[in-house]
C-alpha positions in Angstrom: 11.3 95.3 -102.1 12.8 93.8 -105.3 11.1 95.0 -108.1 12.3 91.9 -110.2 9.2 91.2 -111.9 8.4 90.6 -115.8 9.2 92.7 -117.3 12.5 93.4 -115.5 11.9 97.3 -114.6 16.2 97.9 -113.8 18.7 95.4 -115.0 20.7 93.9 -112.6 24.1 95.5 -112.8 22.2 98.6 -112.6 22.4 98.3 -108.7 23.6 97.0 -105.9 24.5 97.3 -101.6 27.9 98.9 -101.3 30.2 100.7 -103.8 29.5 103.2 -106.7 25.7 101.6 -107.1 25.3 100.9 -103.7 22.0 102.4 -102.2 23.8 106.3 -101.2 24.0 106.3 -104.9 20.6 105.2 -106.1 19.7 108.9 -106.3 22.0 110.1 -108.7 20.6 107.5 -111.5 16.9 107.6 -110.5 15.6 110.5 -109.2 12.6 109.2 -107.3 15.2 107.0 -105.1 15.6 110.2 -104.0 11.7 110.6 -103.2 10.4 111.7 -99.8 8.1 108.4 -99.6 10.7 106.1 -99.3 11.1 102.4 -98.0 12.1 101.0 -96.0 11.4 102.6 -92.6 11.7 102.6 -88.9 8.0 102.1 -87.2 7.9 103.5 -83.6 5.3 101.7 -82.2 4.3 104.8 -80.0 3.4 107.0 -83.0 1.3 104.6 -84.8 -2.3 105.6 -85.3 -4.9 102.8 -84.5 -7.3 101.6 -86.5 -9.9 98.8 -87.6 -10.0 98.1 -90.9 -12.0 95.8 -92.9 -11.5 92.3 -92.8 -8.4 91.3 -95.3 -9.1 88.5 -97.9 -6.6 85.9 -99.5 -7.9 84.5 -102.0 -6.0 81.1 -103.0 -3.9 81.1 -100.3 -4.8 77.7 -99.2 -4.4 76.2 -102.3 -2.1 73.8 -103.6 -0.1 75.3 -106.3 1.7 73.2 -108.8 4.6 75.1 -111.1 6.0 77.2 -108.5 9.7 78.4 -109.9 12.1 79.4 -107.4 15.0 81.3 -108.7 18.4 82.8 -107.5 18.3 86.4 -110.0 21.3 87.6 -108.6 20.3 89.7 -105.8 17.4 87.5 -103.9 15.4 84.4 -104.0 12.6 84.8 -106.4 9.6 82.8 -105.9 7.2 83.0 -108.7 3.4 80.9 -109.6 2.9 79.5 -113.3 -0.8 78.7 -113.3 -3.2 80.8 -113.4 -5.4 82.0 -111.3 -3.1 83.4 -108.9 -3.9 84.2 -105.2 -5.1 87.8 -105.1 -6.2 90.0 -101.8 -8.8 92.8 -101.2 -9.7 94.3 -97.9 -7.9 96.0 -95.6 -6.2 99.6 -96.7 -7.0 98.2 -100.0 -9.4 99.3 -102.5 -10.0 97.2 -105.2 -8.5 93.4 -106.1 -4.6 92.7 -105.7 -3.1 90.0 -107.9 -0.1 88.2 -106.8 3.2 88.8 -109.0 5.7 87.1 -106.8 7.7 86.7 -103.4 11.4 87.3 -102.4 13.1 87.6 -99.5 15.8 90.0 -97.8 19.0 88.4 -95.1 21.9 89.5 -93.6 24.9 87.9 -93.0 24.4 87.1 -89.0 20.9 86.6 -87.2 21.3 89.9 -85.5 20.1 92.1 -89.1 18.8 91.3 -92.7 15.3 92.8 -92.6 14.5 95.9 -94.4 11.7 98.1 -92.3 12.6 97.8 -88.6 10.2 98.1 -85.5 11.5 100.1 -82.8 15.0 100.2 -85.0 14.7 96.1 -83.6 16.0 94.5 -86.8 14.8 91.4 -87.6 17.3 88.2 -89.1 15.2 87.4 -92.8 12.3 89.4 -94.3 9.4 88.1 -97.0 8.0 90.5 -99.6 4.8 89.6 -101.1 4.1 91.6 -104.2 0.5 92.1 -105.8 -0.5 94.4 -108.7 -3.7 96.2 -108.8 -6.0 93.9 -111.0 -7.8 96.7 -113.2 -4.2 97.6 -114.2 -3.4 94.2 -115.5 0.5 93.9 -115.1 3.0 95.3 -112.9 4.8 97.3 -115.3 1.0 98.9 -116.0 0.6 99.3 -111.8 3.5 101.4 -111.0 2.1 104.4 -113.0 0.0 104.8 -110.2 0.2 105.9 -107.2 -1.8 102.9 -105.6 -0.6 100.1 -108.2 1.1 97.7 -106.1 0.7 96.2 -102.4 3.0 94.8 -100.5 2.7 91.9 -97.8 5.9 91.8 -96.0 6.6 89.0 -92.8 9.5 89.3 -90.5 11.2 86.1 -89.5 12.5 85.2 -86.0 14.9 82.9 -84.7 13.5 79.1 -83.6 15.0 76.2 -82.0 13.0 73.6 -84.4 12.7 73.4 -88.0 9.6 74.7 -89.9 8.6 72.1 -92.0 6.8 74.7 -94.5 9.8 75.9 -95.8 12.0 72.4 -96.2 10.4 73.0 -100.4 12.1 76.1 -100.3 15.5 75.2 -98.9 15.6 72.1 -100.3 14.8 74.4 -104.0 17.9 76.7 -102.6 20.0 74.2 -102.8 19.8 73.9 -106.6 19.8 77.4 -107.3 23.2 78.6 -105.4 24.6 80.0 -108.6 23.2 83.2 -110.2 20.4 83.3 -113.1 19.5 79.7 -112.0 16.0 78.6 -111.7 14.2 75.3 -110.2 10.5 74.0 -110.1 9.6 72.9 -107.0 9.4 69.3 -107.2 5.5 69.6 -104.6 2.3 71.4 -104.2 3.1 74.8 -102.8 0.4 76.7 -100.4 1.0 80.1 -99.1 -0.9 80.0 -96.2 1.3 77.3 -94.9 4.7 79.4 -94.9 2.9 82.7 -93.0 2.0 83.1 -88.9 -1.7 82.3 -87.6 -2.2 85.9 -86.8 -2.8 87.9 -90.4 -5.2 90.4 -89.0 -2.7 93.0 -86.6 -0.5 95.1 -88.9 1.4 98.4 -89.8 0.6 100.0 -93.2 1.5 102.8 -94.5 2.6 104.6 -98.2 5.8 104.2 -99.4 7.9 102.5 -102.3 9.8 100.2 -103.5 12.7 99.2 -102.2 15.2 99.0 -105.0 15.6 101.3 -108.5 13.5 103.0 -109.8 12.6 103.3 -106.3 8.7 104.0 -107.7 6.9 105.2 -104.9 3.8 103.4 -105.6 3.5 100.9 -102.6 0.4 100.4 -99.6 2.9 98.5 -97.6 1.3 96.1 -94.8 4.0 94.9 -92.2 2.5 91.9 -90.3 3.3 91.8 -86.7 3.1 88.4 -85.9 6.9 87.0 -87.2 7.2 84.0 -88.7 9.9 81.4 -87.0 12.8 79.4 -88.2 15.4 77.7 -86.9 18.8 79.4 -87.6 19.8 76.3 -90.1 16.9 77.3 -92.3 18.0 81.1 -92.8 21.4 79.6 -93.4 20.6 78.1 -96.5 19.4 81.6 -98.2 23.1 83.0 -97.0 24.9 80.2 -98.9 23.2 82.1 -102.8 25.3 83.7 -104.7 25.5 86.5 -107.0 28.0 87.4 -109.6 30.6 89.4 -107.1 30.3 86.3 -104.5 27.9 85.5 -101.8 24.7 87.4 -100.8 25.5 88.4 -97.2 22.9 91.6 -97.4 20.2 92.6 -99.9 18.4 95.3 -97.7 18.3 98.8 -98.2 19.1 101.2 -94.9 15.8 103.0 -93.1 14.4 106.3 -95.1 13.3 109.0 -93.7 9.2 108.8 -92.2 8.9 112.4 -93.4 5.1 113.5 -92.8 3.8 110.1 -93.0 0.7 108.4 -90.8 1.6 104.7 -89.9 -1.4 103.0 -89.4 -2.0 100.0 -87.0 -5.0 97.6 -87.6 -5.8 95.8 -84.4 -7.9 92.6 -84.3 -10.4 93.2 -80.9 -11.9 90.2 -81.3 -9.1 87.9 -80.9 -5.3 88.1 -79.0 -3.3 85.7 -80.6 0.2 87.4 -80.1 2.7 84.8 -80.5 0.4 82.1 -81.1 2.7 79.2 -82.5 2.3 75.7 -82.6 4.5 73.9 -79.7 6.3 71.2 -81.7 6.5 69.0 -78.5 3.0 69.6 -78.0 1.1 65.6 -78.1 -2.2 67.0 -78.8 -4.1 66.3 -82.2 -3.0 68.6 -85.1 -6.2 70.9 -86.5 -6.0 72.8 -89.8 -5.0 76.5 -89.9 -8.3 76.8 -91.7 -9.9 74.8 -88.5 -8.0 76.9 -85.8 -9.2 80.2 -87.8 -12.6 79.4 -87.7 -12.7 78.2 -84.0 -10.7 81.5 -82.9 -11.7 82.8 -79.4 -14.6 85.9 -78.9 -13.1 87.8 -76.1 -16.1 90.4 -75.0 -13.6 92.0 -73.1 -11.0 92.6 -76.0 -14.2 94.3 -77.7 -14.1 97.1 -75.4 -11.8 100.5 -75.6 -10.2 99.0 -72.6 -9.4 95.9 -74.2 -7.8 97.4 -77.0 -5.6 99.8 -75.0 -4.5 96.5 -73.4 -3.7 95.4 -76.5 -1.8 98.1 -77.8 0.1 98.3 -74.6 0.9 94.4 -74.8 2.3 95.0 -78.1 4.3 98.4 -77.6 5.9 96.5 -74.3 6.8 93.7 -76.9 9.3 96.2 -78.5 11.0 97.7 -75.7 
């Protein structure tokens, strides 16, 4: 995770992916990169505890956001809200309210890599960070003096044969910001809800850090297991960026060690909705998210132990 965020904890130049400050030499500048709570990581589905945890809130992540600044800082694609108030989230591993700071995104230069934690070692092509500081700590620069200052709200992408129309305000916002240190306002409403998957209650969470110097290990990480899909065209757009050395072919850090981490699984036993994605070529009526949330199926059966083994099964078979 980028920890590009106002105020600016590294400077730019103080980092990078390959060379002398390439990640094998984080370590030597900032000792914490060094850490034994590192991110990213591998997840082996097979050693994941399971658990049910409290219901996850996201607050304002259904509105419609107006003075939404997309930016190219160099090293990512910086997404970040002017207005206040800003969508927050409470529930889940969480204690307390999480205000939203900003999003970014990690690629690689082929569909085949570019996300930073891995499932099975199955790297995924694209990978969205959502960043929130802890509200009764009032800033992020405040937050990562603790150990439980920031969360993290990270979406893998997969690869689609149609377009997802959510994100043609974010490509189209790419296409003005190729050079480094640029910056565009998004030109419409922006609502978060609309660029994540249906299914936001089955994820991996666990305590780690972030992802780039100072490497603070201050992070509840939740990896969603649903992936969100685009069509290859659309993660080609984010590959065209550029930084001061060229283009931005990677911006992920390799897997860290687990070390005597617990990686928790929250399953959803009232509802299966693995893979549930709209079928563009599907005639029927469109509902709302909101609509399809609230009319979400009761499965008795899923509600039983042996349901949720099925479950868990379904979803360990879906990474082998």
């Amino acid at each position: 995770m980028f920890d590009y965020v106002t105020p600016k904890l590294t400077r730019g130049e103080d980092f990078g992916y390959d060379g002398v400050i390439g990640p094998t030499h984080w370590g030597e500048r900032y000792r914490e990169c060094a850490g034994k709570h590192q991110s990213p990581i591998n997840i082996n589905v097979l050693r994941v505890k399971q658990v049910s945890l409290p219901d996850i809130a996201f607050v304002g992540f259904d509105d419609s956001i107006d003075g939404v600044h997309v930016s190219n800082n160099g090293h990512t694609v910086l997404i970040e809200v002017e207005n206040e108030p800003h969508p927050r989230v409470r529930g889940g591993p969480l204690e307390g309210d999480y205000v939203f700071s900003q999003m970014h995104f990690h690629w690689g230069d082929n569909d085949t890599f570019g996300s930073e934690d891995k499932i099975n070692h199955r790297s995924f092509p694209m990978e969205l960070h959502m960043v929130f500081f802890k509200e009764e700590y009032n800033n992020v620069k405040e937050a990562v003096l603790h150990p439980d200052g920031l969360t993290v709200l990270a979406f893998f992408y997969e690869l689609d044969r149609h377009q997802h129309p959510a994100y043609d305000d974010i490509t189209s916002a790419l296409l003005n910001v190729t050079e480094p240190h640029t910056t565009v306002v998004m030109n419409n409403p922006f609502s978060f809800l609309n660029i994540l998957p249906y299914d936001l209650r089955r994820y991996f969470t666990y305590r780690g850090s972030l992802t780039t110097p100072p490497c603070s290990e201050v992070v509840i990480w939740l990896d969603f297991e649903q992936p969100i899909r685009l069509a290859h065209d659309q993660i080609e757009v984010f590959r065209e960026l550029k930084s001061a050395h060229g283009k931005i072919t990677h911006n992920f850090r390799p897997i860290q060690p687990i070390g005597d981490r617990v990686v928790f699984y929250n399953i959803d036993s009232n509802y299966f909705s693995y893979n549930e994605i709209e079928d563009p070529d599907d005639q029927t009526p469109a509902t709302t998210k909101s609509s399809r949330r609230n009319h979400r199926r009761n499965s008795s059966f899923l509600n039983t132990p042996q349901g949720s083994i099925l479950v868990l099964t379904l979803t360990i078979l879906s990474y082998l």
